[in-house]
C-alpha positions as CSV (number, residue, x, y, z in Angstrom):
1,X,-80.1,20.9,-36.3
2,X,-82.4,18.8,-38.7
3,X,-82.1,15.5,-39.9
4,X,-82.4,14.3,-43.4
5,X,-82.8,10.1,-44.3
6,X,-81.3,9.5,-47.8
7,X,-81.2,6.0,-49.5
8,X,-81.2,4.4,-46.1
9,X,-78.6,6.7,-44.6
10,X,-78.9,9.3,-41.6
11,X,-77.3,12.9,-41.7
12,X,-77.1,14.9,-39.7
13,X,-77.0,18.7,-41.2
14,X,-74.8,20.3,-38.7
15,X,-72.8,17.2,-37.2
16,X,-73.0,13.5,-37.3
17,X,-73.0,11.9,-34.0
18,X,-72.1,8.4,-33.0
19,X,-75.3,6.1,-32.0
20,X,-73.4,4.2,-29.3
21,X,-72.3,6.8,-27.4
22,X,-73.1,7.5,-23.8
23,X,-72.9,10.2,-22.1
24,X,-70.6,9.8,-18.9
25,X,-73.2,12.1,-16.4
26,X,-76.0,10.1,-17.5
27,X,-78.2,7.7,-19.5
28,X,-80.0,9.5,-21.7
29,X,-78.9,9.1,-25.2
30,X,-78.8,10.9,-28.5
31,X,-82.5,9.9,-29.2
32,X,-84.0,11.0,-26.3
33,X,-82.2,14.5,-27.3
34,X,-84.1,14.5,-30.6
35,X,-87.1,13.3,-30.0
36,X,-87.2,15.8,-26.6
37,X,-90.3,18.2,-26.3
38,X,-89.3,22.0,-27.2
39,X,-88.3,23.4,-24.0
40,X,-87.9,20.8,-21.6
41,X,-84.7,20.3,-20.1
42,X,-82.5,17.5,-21.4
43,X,-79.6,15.9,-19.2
44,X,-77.7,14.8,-21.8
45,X,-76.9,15.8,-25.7
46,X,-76.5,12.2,-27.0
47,X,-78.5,11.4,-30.2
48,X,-80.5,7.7,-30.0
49,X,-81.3,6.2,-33.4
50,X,-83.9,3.8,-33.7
51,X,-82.3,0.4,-34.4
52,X,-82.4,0.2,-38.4
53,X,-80.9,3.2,-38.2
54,X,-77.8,2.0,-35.8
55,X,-78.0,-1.1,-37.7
56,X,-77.1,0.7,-40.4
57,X,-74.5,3.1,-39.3
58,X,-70.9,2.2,-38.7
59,X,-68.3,4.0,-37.4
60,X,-65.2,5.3,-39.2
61,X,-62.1,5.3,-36.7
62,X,-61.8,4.5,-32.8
63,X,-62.1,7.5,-30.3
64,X,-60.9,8.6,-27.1
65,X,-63.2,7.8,-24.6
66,X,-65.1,4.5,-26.6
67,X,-66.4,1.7,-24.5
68,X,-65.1,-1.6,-23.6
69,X,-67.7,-3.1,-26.3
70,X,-66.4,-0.6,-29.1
71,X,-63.0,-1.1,-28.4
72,X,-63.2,-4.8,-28.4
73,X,-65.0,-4.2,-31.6
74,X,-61.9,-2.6,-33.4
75,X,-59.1,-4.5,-31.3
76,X,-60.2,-7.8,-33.3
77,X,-60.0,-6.5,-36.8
78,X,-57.1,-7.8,-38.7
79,X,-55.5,-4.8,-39.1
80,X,-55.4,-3.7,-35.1
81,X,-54.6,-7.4,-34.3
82,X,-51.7,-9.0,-36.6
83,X,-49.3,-5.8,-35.7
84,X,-50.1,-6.5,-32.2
85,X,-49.5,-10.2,-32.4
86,X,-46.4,-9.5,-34.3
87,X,-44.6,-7.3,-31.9
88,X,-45.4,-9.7,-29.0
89,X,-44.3,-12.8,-30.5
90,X,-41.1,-10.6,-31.5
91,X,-40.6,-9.3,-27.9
92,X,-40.5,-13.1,-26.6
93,X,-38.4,-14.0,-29.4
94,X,-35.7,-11.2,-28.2
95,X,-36.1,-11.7,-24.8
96,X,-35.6,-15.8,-25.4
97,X,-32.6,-14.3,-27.4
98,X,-31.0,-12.7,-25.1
99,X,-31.4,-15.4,-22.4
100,X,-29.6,-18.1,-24.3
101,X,-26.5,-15.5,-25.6
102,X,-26.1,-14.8,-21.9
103,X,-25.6,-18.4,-20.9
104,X,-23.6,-19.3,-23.7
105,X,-21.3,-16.6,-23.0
106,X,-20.9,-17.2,-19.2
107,X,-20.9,-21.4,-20.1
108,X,-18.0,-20.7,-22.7
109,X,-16.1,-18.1,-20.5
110,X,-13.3,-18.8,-18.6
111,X,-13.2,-18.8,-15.0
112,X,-11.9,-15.4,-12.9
113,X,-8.3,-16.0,-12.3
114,X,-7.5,-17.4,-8.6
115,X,-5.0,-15.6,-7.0
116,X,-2.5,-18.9,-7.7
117,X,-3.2,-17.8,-11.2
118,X,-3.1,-13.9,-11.2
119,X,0.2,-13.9,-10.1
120,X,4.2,-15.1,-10.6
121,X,4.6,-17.6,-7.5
122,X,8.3,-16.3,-5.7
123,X,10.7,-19.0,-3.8
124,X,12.2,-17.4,-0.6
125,X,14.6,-19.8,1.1
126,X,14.9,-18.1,4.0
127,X,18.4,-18.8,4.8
128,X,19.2,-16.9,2.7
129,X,17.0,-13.8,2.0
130,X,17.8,-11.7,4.3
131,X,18.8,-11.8,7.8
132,X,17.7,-9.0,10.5
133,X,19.5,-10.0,13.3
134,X,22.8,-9.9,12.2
135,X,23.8,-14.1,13.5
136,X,24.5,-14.3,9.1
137,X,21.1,-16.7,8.4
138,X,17.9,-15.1,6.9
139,X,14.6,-15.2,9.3
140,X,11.3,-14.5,9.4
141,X,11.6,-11.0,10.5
142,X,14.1,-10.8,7.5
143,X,11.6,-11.1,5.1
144,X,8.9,-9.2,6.7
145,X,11.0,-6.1,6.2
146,X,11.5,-7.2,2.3
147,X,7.9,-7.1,1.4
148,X,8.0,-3.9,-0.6
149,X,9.9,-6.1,-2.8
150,X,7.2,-8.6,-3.7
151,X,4.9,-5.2,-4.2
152,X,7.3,-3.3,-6.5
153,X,7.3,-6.6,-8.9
154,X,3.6,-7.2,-8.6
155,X,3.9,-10.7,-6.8
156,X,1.2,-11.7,-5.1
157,X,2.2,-15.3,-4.0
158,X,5.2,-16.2,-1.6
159,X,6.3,-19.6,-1.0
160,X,9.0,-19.9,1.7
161,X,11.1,-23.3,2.3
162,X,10.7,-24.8,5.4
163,X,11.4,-23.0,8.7
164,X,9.8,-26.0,11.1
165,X,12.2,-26.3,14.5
166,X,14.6,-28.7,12.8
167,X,18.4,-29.5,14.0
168,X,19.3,-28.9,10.2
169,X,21.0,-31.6,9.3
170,X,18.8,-30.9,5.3
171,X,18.5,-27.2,6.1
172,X,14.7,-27.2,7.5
173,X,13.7,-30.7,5.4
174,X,14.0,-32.7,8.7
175,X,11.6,-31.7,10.9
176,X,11.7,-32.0,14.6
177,X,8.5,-30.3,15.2
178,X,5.7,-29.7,12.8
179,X,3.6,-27.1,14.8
180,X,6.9,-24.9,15.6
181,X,9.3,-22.4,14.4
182,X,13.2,-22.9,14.7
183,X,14.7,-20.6,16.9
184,X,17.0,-19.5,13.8
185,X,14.2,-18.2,12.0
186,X,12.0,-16.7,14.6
187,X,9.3,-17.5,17.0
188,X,5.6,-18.3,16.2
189,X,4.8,-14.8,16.9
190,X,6.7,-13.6,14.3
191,X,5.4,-16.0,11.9
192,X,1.8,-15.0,12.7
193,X,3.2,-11.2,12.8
194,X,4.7,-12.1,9.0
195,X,1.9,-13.6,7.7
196,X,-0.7,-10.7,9.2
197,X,1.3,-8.2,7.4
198,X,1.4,-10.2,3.8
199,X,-2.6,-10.2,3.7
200,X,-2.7,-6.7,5.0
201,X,-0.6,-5.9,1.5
202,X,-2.7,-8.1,-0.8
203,X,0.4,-11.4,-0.4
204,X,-0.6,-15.0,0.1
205,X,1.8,-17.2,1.7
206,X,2.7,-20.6,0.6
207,X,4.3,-23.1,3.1
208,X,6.9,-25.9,2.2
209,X,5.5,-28.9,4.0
210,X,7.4,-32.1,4.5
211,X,5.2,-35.2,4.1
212,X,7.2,-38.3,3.6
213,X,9.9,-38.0,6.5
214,X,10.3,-36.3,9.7
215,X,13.5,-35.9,11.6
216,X,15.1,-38.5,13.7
217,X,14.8,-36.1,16.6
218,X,11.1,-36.0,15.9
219,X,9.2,-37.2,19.2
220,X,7.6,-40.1,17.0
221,X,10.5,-41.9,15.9
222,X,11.6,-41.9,19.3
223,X,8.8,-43.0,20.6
224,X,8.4,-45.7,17.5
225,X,12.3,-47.0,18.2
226,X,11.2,-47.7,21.5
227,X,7.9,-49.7,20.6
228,X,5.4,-47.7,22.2
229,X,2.4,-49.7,20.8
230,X,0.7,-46.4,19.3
231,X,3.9,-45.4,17.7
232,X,5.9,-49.0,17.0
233,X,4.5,-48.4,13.2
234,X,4.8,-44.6,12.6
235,X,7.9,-45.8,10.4
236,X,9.0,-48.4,7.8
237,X,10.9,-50.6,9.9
238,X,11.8,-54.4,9.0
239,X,14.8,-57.3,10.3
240,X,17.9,-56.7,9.3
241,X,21.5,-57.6,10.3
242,X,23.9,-54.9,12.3
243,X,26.8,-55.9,10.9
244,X,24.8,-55.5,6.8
245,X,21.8,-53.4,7.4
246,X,20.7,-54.2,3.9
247,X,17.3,-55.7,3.9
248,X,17.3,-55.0,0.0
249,X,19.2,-52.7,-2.6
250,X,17.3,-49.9,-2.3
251,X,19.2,-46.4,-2.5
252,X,18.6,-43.4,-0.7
253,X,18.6,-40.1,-2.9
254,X,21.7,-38.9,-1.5
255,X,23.4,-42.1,-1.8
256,X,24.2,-45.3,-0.3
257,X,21.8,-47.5,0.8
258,X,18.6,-46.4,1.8
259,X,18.2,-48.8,5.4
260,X,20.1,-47.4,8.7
261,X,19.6,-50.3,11.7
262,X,18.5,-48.8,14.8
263,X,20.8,-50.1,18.4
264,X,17.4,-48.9,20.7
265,X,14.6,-51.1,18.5
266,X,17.3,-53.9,16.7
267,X,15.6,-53.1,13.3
268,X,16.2,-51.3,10.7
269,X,14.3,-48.3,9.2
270,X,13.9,-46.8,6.0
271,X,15.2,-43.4,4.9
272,X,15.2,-42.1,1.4
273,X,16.8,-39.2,2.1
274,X,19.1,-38.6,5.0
275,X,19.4,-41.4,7.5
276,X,18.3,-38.4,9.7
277,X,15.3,-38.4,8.0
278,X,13.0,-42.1,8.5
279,X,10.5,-42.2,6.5
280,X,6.7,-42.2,8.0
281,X,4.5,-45.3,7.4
282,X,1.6,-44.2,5.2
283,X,-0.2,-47.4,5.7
284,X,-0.8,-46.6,9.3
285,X,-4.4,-44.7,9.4
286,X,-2.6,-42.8,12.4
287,X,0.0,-41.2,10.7
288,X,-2.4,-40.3,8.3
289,X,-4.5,-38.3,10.7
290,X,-1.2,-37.0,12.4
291,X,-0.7,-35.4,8.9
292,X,-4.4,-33.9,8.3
293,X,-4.2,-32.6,11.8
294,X,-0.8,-31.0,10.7
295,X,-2.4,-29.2,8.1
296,X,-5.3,-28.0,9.6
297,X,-3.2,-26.5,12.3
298,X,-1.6,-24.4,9.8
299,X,-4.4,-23.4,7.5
300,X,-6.3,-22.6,11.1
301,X,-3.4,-20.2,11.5
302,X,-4.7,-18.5,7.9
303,X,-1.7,-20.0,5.6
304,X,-3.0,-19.9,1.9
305,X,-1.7,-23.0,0.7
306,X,1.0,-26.1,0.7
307,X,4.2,-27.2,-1.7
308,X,4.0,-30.7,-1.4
309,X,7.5,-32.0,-1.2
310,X,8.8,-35.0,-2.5
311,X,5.2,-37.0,-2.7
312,X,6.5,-39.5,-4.9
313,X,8.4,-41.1,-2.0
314,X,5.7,-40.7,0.3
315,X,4.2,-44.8,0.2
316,X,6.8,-47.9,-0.3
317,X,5.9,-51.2,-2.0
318,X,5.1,-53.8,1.2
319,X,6.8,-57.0,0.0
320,X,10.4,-54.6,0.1
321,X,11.8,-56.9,-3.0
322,X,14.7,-55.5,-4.5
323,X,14.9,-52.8,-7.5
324,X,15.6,-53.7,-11.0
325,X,19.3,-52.4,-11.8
326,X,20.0,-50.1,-14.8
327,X,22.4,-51.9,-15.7
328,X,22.0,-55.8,-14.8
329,X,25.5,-56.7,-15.1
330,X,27.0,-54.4,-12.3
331,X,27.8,-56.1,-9.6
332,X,25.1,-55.6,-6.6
333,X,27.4,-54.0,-3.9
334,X,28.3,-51.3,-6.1
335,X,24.8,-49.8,-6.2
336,X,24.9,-46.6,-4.2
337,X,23.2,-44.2,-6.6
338,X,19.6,-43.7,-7.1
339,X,20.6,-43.7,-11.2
340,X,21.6,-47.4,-10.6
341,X,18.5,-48.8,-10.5
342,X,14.7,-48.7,-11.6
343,X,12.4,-47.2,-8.7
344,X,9.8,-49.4,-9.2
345,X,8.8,-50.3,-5.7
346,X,10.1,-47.0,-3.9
347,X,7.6,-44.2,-5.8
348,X,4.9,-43.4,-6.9
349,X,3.1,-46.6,-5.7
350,X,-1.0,-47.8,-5.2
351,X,-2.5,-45.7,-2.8
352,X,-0.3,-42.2,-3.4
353,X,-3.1,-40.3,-5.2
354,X,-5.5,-41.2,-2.6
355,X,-3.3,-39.9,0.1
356,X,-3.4,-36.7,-1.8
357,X,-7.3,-36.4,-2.8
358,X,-7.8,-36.9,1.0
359,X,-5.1,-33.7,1.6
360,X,-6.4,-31.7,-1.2
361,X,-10.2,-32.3,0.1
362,X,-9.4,-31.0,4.1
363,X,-7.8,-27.8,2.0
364,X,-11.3,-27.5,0.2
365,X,-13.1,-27.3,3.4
366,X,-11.2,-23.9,4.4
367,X,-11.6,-23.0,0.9
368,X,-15.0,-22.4,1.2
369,X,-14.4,-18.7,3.3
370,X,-14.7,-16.1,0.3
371,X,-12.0,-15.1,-1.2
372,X,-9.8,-17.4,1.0
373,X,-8.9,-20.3,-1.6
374,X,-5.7,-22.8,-0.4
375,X,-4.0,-23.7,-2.8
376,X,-1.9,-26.8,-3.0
377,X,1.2,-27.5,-5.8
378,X,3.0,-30.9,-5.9
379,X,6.7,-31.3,-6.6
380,X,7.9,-34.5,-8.4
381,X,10.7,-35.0,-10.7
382,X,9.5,-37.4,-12.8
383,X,11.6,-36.9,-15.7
384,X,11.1,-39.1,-18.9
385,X,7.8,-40.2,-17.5
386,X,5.9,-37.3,-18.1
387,X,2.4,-39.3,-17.4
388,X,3.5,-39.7,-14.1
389,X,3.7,-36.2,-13.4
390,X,0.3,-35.3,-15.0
391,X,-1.7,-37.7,-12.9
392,X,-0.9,-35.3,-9.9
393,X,-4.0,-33.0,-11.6
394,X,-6.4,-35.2,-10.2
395,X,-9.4,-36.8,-12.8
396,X,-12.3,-34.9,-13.8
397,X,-14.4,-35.6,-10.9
398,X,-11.4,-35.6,-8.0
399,X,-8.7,-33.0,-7.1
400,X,-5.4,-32.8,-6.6
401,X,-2.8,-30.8,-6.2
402,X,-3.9,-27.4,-8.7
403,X,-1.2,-28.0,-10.8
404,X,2.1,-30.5,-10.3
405,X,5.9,-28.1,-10.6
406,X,7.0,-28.1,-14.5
407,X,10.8,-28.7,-14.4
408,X,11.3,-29.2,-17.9
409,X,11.8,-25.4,-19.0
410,X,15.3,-26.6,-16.7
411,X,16.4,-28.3,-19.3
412,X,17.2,-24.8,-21.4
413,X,20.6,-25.1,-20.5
414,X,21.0,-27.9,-22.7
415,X,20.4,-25.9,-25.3
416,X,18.8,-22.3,-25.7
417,X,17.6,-22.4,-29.9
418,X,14.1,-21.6,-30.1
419,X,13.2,-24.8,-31.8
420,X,14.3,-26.3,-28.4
421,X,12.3,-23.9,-26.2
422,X,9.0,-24.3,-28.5
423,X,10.1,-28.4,-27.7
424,X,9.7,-27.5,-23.8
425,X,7.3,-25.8,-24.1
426,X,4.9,-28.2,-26.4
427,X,5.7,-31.0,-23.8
428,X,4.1,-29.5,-21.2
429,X,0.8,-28.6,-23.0
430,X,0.5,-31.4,-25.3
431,X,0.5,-33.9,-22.3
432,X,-1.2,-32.0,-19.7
433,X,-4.8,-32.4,-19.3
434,X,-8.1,-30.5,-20.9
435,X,-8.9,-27.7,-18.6
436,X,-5.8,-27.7,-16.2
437,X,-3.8,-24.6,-15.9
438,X,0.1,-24.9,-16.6
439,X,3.1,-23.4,-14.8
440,X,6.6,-22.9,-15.4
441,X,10.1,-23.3,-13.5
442,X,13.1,-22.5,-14.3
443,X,15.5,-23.0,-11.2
444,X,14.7,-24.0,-7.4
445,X,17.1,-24.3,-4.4
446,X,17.9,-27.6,-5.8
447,X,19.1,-26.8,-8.8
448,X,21.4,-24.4,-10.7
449,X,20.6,-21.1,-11.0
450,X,19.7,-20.4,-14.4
451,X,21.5,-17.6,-15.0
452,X,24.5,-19.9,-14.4
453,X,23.5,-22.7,-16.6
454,X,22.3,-21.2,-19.6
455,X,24.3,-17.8,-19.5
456,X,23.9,-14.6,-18.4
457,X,23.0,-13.5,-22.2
458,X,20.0,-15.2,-22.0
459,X,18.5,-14.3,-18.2
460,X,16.3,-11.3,-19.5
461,X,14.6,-13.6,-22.0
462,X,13.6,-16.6,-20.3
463,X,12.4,-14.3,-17.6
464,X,10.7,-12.8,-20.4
465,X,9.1,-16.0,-21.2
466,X,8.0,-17.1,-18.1
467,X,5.7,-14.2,-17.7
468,X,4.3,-14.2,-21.2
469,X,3.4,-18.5,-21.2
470,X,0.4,-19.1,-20.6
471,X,0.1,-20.2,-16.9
472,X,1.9,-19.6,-13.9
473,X,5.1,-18.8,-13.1
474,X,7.9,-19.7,-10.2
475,X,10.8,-17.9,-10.0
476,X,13.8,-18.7,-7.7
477,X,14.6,-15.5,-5.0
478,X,17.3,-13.4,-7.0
479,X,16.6,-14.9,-10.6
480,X,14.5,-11.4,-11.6
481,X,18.0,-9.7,-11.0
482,X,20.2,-12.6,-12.6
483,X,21.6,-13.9,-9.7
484,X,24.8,-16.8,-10.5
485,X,25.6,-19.6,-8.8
486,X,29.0,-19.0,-6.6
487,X,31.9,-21.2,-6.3
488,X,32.2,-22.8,-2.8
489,X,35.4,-24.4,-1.7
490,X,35.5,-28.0,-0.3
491,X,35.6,-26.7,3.0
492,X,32.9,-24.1,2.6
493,X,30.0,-26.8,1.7
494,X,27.2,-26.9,4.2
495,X,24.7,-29.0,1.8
496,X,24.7,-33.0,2.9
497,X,24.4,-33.6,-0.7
498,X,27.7,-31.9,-1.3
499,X,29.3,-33.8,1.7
500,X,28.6,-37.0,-0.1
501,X,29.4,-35.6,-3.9
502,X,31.0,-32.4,-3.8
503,X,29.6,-32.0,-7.5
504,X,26.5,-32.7,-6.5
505,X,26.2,-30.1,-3.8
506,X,23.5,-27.2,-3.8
507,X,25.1,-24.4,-2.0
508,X,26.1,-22.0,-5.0
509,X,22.4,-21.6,-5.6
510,X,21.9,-20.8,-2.4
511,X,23.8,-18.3,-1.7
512,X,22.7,-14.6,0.1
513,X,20.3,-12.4,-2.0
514,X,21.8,-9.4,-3.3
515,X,19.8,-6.2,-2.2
516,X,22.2,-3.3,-2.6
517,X,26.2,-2.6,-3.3
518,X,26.7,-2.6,1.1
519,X,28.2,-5.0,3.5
520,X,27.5,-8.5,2.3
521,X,24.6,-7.3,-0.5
522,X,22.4,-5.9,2.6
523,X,22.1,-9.4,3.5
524,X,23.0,-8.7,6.8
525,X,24.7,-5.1,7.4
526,X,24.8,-5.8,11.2
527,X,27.6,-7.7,11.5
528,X,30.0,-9.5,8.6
529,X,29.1,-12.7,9.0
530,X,27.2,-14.6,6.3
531,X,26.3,-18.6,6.4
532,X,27.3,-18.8,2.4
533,X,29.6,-16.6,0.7
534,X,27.8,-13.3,-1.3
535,X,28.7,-13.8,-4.7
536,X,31.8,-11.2,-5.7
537,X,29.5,-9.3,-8.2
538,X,27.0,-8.1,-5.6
539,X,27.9,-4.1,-6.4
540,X,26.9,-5.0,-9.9
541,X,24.1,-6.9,-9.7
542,X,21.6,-6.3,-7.0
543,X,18.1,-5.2,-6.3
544,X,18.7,-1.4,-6.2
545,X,21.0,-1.5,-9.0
């Protein structure tokens, strides 16, 4: 190898060799190689220029193997550095990107469906749904043998009406007992049996509870009549004459006045409903924990959620003035229907909403187990006064009830266009508040079947509907096989409502479920008694059919 300097360059003849390298076993360098004496051993091959000549030289690409020093060299020219900048600034960029899609898509998502949501809610009144030990009422054991049924149409929530130990006088609405079952329906081992067997096939079971009256056989209002001083105010009770218990005009729901006088206390006490059923004094904080322990006994037992009945009623006006008349120019002793007069003092008074926040925030506390939400629906018919009815939702910042019963879609059998149907159905979501979730109902055990009241023609469609709204919806036991109202005789009424106003009565859409074409529908095929007639088309219309 010989080395020739031209015009202030140095060549190498055979190779050129880079000045700053090193060899890795040792520090001799390309210089000492070169300038070596014949013979003697070198340790390393490296070539060291004298320092105009490394001065001079510069190196064409980067290398495998280069130092820190070289490397640093060529990582800070422009063209090593801006591509470098570029892709980092651009992963931060994507990464940034990517963040602030994924929020914005969970933010603007909707919530996972609760199972209140997921899922048609079902009415059984268990009267009538089927009855397993042949006495002709429906129990508890009855519908624990009917679940399959609730499976096969993909329901997931039950609500049954009351079956509280009651001597029903409203059919399970005046309760004797809150923490027990009526021996007609079953014992509190069957319940708990019942409801262990819904969860174990996916159900949730919603009880009917009874807020604003208990029965007269309850032992509070016996204990009140008799002015124990804990319980002399567990009821609205106020002077009144025997011989004209009418301390004002106010009119009970089923009629007549709404003020029954008491022999044992000499008072009279107030009962919007059945004079079997006083009316509990919400303005006593000890009635108000009687009813949160209530329902903590029952969500303890693992019940996933309450129908609120009748809250409206639940608080009175104090001063107990008199109701504005309908019509001011009847004469005051004929007022014995609730349509006489304006309920201004009777529902939906100061202080309801709070009673309800307080109920809906002990539910909250057992909601907190995963998975394990109560739910809790509100029932009010409000009619005309549709703002009423949407207050029940609670404000932005406090709860209520998850979503107050829609009874308008009952007024289809007024008239069944689709202009009139697009009217219901606008009502509801035009007034109800951003963010809430809707429902729909189309017949209870209050009210005629619908079947019955908009026709048979039209039964497939409106259940059609109901599952196709947005929402939830309720359907009455026997309405997803268009069940009709039957005709009960004078002498075949059991409702109290029909006692008073035989055209007001509710048995025909109460009648016996019809599960197959055998004795009495499969109602009961133990023995031929039933508590209502089975409506004459059972072997026509029923569940195996």
């Amino acid at each position: 190898m010989s080395l020739k300097k031209e015009s202030g360059s140095l060549e190498l003849s055979e190779c050129t060799r880079n000045p700053g390298y090193q060899d890795a076993e040792g520090d001799g360098s390309a210089a000492d190689t070169i300038n070596a004496i014949p013979g003697e051993k070198q340790d390393s091959a490296a070539v060291k220029l004298d320092p105009d000549a490394a001065e001079e030289y510069t190196q064409l690409k980067p290398y495998a193997g280069m130092p820190k020093e070289v490397l640093l060299l060529y990582s800070s020219q422009a063209r090593y550095r801006v591509p470098r900048e570029i892709l980092f600034w651009l992963t931060v960029a994507c990464t940034l990107a990517l963040v602030a899609v994924t929020v914005t898509v969970i933010a603007l998502s909707p919530r996972c469906l609760s199972w209140w949501q997921a899922s048609p809610v079902y009415q059984v009144y268990p009267r009538s749904f089927r009855d397993s030990d042949g006495d002709g009422v429906g129990d508890l054991k009855g519908i624990q043998k009917q679940l399959d049924h609730f499976q096969y149409l993909n329901i997931k929530s039950v609500w049954i009406s009351p079956f509280y130990r009651s001597p029903m006088r409203d059919f399970g609405y005046d309760v004797e007992d809150f923490r027990a079952i009526d021996p007609l329906f079953g014992t509190m081992h069957d319940f708990e049996e019942l409801l262990a067997e819904m969860h174990n096939k996916g159900l949730k079971l919603i009880m009917d509870f009874i807020p604003n009256h208990t029965s007269d056989r309850h032992r509070w209002f016996n204990l009140s009549r008799t002015r124990d001083p804990h319980y002399k105010d567990y009821y609205v009770w106020t002077d009144c004459n025997a011989t004209a218990p009418r301390p004002n005009n106010w009119v009970s729901v089923f009629g007549n006045s709404s003020w029954t006088y008491d022999e044992v206390r000499g008072q009279c006490y107030l009962h919007q409903f059945l004079k079997e059923q006083p009316d509990l004094n919400f303005r006593n904080p000890h009635v108000r924990k009687e009813i949160i322990d209530i329902i903590h006994f029952w969500l303890g037992k693992g019940v996933d959620g309450f129908r609120m009945d009748a809250v409206k009623h639940i608080l009175e006006a104090a001063h107990l003035r008199d109701e504005p008349q309908v019509d001011p120019n009847k004469p005051p002793e004929s007022v014995t229907s609730e349509w006489d007069l304006y309920h201004d003092y009777t529902t939906s008074q100061l202080g309801l909403h709070d009673l309800l926040r307080d109920w809906r925030a002990e539910m909250d506390i057992y909601s907190r187990e995963p998975g394990r939400y109560r739910f809790m629906v509100t029932e009010s018919y409000d009619y005309h006064e549709m703002d009423k009815t949407m207050m029940y939702y609670g404000t932005p910042l406090v709860k209520e009830s998850d979503f107050p019963f829609n009874f308008y879609l009952m007024d289809l059998s007024q008239n069944t266009s689709g202009f009139w149907v697009q009217h219901l159905v606008h009502l509801w979501m035009a007034n109800m508040p951003s963010g809430q979730w809707p429902n729909w109902v189309v017949g209870n055990h209050d009210k005629p079947r619908i079947a019955s009241s908009a026709g048979q023609t039209y039964i497939r469609v409106i259940n059609m509907l109901l599952l196709t709204l947005p929402g939830t919806p309720t359907t009455y036991y026997g309405e997803e096989i268009g069940m009709e109202n039957i005709n009960v005789t004078e002498s075949q009424i059991q409702d109290p409502a029909g006692k008073y106003n035989t055209s007001a009565s509710r048995d025909p859409q109460r009648s016996p479920m019809q599960w197959s074409d055998d004795m009495n529908a499969g109602f009961n095929n133990k023995t031929n008694i039933t508590w209502l007639p089975v409506h004459p088309d059972y072997r026509s219309v029923n569940v195996e059919v």
